[in-house]
N, C-alpha and C positions, 0 to 999 in steps of 0.2 A: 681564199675561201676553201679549196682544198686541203691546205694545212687545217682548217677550223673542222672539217669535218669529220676525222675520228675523234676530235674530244667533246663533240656533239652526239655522238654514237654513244661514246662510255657515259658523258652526262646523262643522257637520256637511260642508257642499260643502267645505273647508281638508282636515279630516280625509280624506277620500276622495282630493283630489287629493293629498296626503301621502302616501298608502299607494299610489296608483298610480305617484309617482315612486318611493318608496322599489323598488316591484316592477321597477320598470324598471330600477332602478339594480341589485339584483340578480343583474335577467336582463344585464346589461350587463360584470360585472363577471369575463369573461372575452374570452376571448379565441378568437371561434368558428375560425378558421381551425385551431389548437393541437386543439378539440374536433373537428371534421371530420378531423384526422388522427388520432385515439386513434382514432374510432371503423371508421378505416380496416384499422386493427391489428384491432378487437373483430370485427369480421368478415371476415376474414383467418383466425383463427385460432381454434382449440377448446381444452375442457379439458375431461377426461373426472370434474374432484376441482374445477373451479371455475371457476364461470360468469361470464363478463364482462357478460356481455348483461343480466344482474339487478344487478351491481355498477355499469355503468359507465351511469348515467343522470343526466340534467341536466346543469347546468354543471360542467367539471372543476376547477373552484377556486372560492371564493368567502372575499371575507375573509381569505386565504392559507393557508386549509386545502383540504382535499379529501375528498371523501364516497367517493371512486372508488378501488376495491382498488389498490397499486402506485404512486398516485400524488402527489410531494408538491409543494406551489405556493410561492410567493412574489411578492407583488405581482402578482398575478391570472396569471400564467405559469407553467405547466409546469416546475418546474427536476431533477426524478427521476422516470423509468421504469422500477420494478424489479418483475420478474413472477419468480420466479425458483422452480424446483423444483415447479411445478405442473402437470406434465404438458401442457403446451402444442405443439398437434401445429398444421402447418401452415407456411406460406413468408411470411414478413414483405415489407408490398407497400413496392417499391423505395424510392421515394422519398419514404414520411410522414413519415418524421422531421425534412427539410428545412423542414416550415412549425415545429416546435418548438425557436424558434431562440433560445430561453434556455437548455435542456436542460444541466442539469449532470452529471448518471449515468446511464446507462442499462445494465441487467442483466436477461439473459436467461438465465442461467444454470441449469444441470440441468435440459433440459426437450429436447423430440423437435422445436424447428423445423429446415425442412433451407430449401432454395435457394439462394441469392448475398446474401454481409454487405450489410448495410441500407448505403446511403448517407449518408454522415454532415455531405455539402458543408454548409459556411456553419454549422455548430456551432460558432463559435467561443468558446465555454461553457463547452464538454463536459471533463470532465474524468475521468471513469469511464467506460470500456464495458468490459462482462463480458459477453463470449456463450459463455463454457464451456459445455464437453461439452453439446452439443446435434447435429447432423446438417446444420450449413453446408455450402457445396461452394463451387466457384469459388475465384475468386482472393481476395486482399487488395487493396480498391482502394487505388489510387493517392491518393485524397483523403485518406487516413487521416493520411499525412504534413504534415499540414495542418494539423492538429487544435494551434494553440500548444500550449492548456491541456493537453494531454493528459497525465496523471498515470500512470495504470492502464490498461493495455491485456490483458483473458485470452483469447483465442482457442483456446487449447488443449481438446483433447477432439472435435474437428468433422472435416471430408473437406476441408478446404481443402489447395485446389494452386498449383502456383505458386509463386515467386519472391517471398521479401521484400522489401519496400519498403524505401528506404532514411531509414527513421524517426533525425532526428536532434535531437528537440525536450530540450533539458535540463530540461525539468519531467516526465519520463517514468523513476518510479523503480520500477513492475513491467512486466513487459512476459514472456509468457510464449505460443509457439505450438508447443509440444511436442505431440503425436502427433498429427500430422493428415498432409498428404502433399503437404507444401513439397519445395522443390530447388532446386540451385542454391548458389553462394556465400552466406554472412551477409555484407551490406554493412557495408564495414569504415570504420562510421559511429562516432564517442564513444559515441552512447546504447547501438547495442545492441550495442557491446565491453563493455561492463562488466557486460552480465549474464550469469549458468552455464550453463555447457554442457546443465544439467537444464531452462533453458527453452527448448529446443531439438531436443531428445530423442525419439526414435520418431517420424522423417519420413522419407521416402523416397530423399531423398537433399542432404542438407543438407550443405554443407562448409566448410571454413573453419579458422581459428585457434582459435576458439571450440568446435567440438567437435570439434576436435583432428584432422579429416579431412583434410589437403589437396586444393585442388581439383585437378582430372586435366588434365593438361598436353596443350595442341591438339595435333590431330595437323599437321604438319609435312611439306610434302611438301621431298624434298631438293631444295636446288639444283643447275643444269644446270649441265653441265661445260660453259664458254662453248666455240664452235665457233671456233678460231684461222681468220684470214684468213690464207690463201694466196695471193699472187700467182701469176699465170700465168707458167710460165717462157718465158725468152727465147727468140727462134727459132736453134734451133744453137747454143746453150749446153750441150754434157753435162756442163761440169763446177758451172756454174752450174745445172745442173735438179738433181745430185746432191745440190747444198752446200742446197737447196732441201727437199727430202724429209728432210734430218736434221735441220732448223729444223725441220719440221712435226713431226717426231715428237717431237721434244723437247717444244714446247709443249703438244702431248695429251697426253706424260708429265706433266707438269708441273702441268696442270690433272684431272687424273683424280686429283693426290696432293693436290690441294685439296680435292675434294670431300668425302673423308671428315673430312677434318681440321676444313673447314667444320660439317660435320653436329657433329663434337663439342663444338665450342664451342659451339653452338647447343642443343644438350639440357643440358649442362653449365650454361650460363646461367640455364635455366629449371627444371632441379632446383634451382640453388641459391635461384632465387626461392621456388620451392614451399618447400624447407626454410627459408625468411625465414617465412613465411607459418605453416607449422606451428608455429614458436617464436615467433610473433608478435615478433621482430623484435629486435633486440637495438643498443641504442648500441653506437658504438662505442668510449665511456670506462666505464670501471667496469661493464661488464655490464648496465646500467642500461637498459632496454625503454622504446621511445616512449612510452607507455603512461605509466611509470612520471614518465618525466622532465614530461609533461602534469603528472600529479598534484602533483610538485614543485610545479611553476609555480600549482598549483592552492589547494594546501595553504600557500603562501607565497607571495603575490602582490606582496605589498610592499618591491621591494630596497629603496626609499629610510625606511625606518622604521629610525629610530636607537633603538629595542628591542628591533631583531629579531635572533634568533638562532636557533642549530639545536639547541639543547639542549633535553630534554625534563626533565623535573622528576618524580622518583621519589618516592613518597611512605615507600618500605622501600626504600631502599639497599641493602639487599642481593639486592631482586628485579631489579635494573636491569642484565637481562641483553640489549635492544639498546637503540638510541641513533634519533635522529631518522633519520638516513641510513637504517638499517634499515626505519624504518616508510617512508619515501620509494620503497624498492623494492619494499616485499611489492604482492600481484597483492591488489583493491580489489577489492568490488563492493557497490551503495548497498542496505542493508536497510531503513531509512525514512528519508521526509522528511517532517520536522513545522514547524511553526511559525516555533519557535526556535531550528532545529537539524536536522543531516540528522547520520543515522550509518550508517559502515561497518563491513562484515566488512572484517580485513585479515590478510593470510596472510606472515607473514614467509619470509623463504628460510630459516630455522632451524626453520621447522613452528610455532613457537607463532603459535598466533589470537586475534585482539584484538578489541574492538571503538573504533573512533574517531568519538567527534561532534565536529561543527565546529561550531562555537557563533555564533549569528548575534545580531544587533542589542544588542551587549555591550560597541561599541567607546568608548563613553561613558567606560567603566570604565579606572581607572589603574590599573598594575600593580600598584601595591601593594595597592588592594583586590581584585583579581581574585587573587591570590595567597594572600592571606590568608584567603577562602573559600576556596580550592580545598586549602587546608592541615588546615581544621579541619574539611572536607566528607572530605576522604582519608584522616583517623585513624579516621571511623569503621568497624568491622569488627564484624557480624553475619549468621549465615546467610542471613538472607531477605532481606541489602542487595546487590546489585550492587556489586561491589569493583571501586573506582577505583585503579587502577594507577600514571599518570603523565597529566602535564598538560605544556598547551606554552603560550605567552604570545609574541604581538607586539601592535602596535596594531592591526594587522590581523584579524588572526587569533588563534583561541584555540581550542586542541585539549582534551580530554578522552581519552583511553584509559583503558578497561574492561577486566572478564574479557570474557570471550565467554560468553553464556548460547545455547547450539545450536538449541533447540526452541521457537523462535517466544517470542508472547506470548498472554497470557489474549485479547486479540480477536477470535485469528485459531481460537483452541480453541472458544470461544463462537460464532462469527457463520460462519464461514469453511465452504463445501460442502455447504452445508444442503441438505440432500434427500437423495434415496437413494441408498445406497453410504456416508452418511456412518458414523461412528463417534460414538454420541452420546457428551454429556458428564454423566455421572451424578450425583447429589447426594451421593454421600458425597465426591467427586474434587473438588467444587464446594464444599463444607466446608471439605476440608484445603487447598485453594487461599488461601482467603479467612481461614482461620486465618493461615497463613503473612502475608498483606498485614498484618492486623490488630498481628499481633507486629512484625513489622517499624517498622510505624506508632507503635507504643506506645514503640519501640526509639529512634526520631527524637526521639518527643516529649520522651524522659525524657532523651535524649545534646546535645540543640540548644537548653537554657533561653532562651536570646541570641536565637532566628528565633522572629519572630510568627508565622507557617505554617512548620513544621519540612521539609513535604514540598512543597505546592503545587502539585501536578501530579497527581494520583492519577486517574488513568485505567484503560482495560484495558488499553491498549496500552502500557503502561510497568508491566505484570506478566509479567516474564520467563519465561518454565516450563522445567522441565528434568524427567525420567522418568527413574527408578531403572530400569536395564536390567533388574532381577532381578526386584520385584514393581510395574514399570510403576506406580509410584504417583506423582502430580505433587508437584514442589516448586516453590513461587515465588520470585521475589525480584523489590524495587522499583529500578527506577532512575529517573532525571531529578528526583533529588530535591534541595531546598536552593540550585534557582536563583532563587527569587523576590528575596532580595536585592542579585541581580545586576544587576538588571533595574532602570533608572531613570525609567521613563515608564510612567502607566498602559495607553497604549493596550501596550505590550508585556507588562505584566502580566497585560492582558487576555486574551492568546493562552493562558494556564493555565488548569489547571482549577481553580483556584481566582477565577477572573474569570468562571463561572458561580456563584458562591453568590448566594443573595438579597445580602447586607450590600456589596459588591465593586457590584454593580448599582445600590444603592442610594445609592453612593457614603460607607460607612461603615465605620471602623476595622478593618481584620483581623486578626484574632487567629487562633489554634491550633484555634478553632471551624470556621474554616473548611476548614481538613484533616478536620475530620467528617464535616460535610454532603458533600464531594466522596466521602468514603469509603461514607457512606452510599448515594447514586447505585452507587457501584462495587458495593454488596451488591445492588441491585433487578434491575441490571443482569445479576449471574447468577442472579438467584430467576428473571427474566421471561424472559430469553434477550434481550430489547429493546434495541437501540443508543438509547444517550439524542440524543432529538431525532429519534428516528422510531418510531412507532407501529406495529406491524403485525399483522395479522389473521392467525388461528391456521393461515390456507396459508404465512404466511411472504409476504407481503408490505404493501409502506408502506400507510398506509391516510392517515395525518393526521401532523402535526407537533407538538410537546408543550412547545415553551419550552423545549427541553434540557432538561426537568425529568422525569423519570419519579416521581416522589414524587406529584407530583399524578393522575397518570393512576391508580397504584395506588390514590391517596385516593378517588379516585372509584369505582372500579370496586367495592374492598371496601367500603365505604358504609359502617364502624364494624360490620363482620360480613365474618366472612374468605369468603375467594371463591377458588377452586383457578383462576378467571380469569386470571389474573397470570400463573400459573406459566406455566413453557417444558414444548414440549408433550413434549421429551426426562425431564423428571423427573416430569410427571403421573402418570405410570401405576408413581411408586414410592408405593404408600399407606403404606406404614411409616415412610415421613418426613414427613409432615404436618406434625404436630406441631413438630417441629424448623423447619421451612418455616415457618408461624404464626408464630415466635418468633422468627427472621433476619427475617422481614417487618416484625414489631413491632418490632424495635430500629432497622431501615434509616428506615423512620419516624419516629423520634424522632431518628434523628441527622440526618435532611433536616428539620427544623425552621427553618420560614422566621426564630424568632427565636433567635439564636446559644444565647443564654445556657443555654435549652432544650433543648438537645445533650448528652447525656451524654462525660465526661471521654475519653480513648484509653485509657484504665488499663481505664476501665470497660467499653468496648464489647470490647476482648481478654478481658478476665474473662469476661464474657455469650459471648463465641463460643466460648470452650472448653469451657464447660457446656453449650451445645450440641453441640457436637462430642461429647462425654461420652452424651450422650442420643442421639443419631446413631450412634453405635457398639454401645450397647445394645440398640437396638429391632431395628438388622441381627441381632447375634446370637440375639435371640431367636425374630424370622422363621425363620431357621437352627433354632435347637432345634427349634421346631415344626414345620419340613417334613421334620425326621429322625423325632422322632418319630411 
């Protein structure tokens, strides 16, 4: 025993100094300058629905989560500040943002800060700001122009004044400063031509080609009738002083019939500019708008590709009522940019609306396989599928044209203006949405035997919604479906959502199982209201990060015993769906089963959601009976 007890001493002194570096390490494992600015914000600013000062303590990241409401980490750095809808009253101090110089989003949205837009120098990160409808004032700084990454810009809803910037970053596909009390010309920059007149809308004096105002023509003062020289006449000349005075009159006739003639061409020239400017401008071959002839050059970059052509490939002959030219002059503007793909609204001069993706990192592909999917992808025709129109093909480039679906997608219904004033989204609307996906899904799997993932993409944002004008009830449809085979390289497959399944990760076989599991995610995600890969506490904001997985966060929270926790706090307060809710929960679960095979078939999970649906309809009606009778 006395032999054992100096190496009981050191074991024990090891351990101790173990636990004090592990503490150190920690306390270390941020980054205090980032924390000295949050807590610049936390006292700065109040909430009468939720306190920062009990949320925002310790270190802001640790291990690449975060304990702290709103915020989420990576590698010990700040990369999202979203506070949004929580009644937050107060003046954001200038310059904290500047020491958080990872910062990838920052949203302030629906809430009462007023003073002058945060400073946003040296973000070169940033890729999100939302400061909507809040009580901004001041200008738009100048730095903002700055921002490369900048994606998403919403400033709308504030008292901002002033003059836009001339934002001309091509990674910028929202950009919205509708009612607040701008002026002045919209700078007639590519980024912000291309987007609508509606993000523009209710300011004080905005003008431009974009919302159709022309700007008001300088005022002009005329020019002077030059004063002719007259020599002095000769001494004792009467007939030279005579010949003398009708040279002088003639020349002030002469120039007094300039003057006005001056003045005309001069307003004349700058009417006609103004009227350039309100028609934003017109070539002058074929009708064809600057604008337009860009797009050309845009949508076809490659003269020297010996496959290139201007024909478009109709998938029904007899619907090929324009031609490339046609879509080359309709007036653009970008609805999303993703991964693989950005897609436009495009508005033909014949009125019909399209939609066009441009299809990116596909150039691997030879025509003939790029044609031969886009052949057996175009026959299929189902309500709830997005119907593919025509397709274009060079080596460069490769188009897709759609219907047009009007009313957004399931993301922007789910996630989009949370807080007050919103319109929430109900559980029976949340049903028949997620029937529609399901049937669609069961529609791929049973039409595509040939595609190991039929779909491969099944997100929210690729659930299109349209509303029956008469009983407002949503309809869905899927698109960006059936590109996995396009695609030759994992890390490109990886940008699907099928490159979040466990099996994809693990580096194993994918099969039709994996269109589950992503559909499964797509159910939690409207049971919780939750963006997969961010967490957020029932005020509606981030709190932690979850492996893109919400499966697990749910596993946890219901503990093998249901928990109304999960739920989104717009469908809690419907008690007569519970039940229904229980059983969408149980099934979203078994089809996010980390092992494939454990996944119920598409046949079966449409089966189970219509029987649901069925019991969802019942239990409404009978609430109904009972509060008649």
């Amino acid at each position: 025993m006395r032999k054992l007890a100096p190496l009981t001493r050191r074991t024990i002194l090891f351990f101790a100094l173990f636990l004090v570096v592990e503490s150190a390490d920690q306390i270390n494992e941020f980054y205090p300058n980032e924390r000295d600015a949050l807590l610049q914000l936390r006292d700065s600013v109040k909430s009468s629905v939720f306190d920062l000062h009990s949320h925002w303590t310790g270190p802001p990241c640790y291990k690449n989560q975060s304990n702290w409401a709103g915020i989420l980490c990576s590698d010990g750095h700040v990369i999202h500040l979203v506070l949004e809808g929580i009644q937050l009253i107060g003046s954001l101090p200038p310059t904290f943002l500047e020491q958080i110089t990872f910062l990838k989003k920052l949203s302030f949205r629906n809430n009462f800060l007023y003073g002058p837009l945060s400073n946003l120098t040296g973000l070169v990160y940033l890729e999100f700001v939302f400061l909507s409808d809040n009580q901004f004032s001041g200008s738009i700084p100048e730095g903002y122009i700055k921002l490369q990454n900048l994606t998403e810009l919403e400033l709308q809803g504030n008292n901002i004044e002033g003059s836009i910037p001339p934002f001309d970053q091509q990674s910028l596909i929202v950009f919205n400063v509708s009612s607040n009390k701008l002026e002045g010309p919209i700078p007639e920059t590519s980024a912000l031509q291309r987007f609508p007149r509606s993000c523009y809308e209710n300011n004080s004096n905005l003008c431009g080609g974009v919302v159709g105002i022309p700007c008001s023509i300088p005022q002009i003062s005329p020019p002077k009738a030059p004063i002719p020289y007259i020599s002095p006449p000769p001494p004792g000349g009467k007939k030279k002083k005579n010949g003398l005075k009708v040279w002088s009159i003639a020349l002030i006739a002469a120039a007094a019939a300039l003057v006005p003639l001056s003045i005309m061409f001069i307003l004349l020239g700058y009417f006609r500019r103004s009227k350039r400017k309100e028609t934003q401008g017109e070539h002058k071959e074929g009708n064809i708008s600057a604008e337009n002839v860009k797009k050309r050059r845009y949508w076809s970059e490659s003269t020297e590709d010996p496959e290139r052509t201007l024909e478009l490939e109709f998938f029904d002959k007899d619907t090929s009522v324009f031609d490339m030219d046609d879509l080359l002059r309709a007036s653009a503007e970008v609805l999303g940019k993703g991964k693989l793909s950005t897609t436009y609204k495009a508005i033909l001069e014949s009125g019909i609306v399209v939609a066009v993706k441009r299809l990116k990192e596909m150039n691997s592909l030879s025509k003939k396989e790029f044609i031969q999917q886009m052949q057996l992808l175009g026959k299929l025709r189902h309500e709830n599928l997005v119907e593919m129109i025509s397709f274009y093909y060079s080596k460069e480039e490769k188009l897709i044209v759609y219907e047009y679906v009007p009313c957004g997608d399931l993301f922007e219904l789910l996630h989009e203006n949370r807080g007050m004033g919103r319109q929430p989204l109900n559980w029976t609307a949340r049903i028949s949405i997620i029937k529609d996906v399901a049937k669609a899904l069961n529609f791929l799997h049973q039409s595509l035997p040939s595609h190991k993932v039929p779909h491969g993409n099944i997100r929210s944002k690729n659930v299109l919604i349209q509303q029956d004008p008469h009983n407002k009830n949503y309809h869905s449809k899927l698109t960006d479906y059936g590109f996995l085979p396009l695609l030759q390289s994992k890390e490109s497959s990886k940008k699907l959502a099928v490159g979040k399944s466990p099996e994809f990760c693990q580096g194993k076989k994918l099969t039709r199982k994996a269109d589950i599991y992503c559909f499964g995610i797509l159910l939690l995600e409207v049971i919780t209201g939750k963006i997969p890969g961010e967490l957020f506490s029932p005020e509606n904001v981030v709190t932690s990060i979850v492996d893109d997985d919400l499966s697990e966060w749910v596993r946890t929270v219901v503990n093998n015993d249901w928990s109304t926790d999960i739920l989104d706090m717009e469908i809690l307060a419907q008690k007569e769906g519970y039940n229904e809710m229980l059983k969408l929960t149980e099934l979203a679960l078994q089809c996010t089963d980390e092992i494939p095979e454990k996944r119920p078939k598409m046949s079966e999970v449409f089966r189970r959601i219509e029987e649901i649906e069925v019991e969802q309809k019942r239990s409404v009606t009978d609430v109904e009976d009972d509060s008649v009778s």
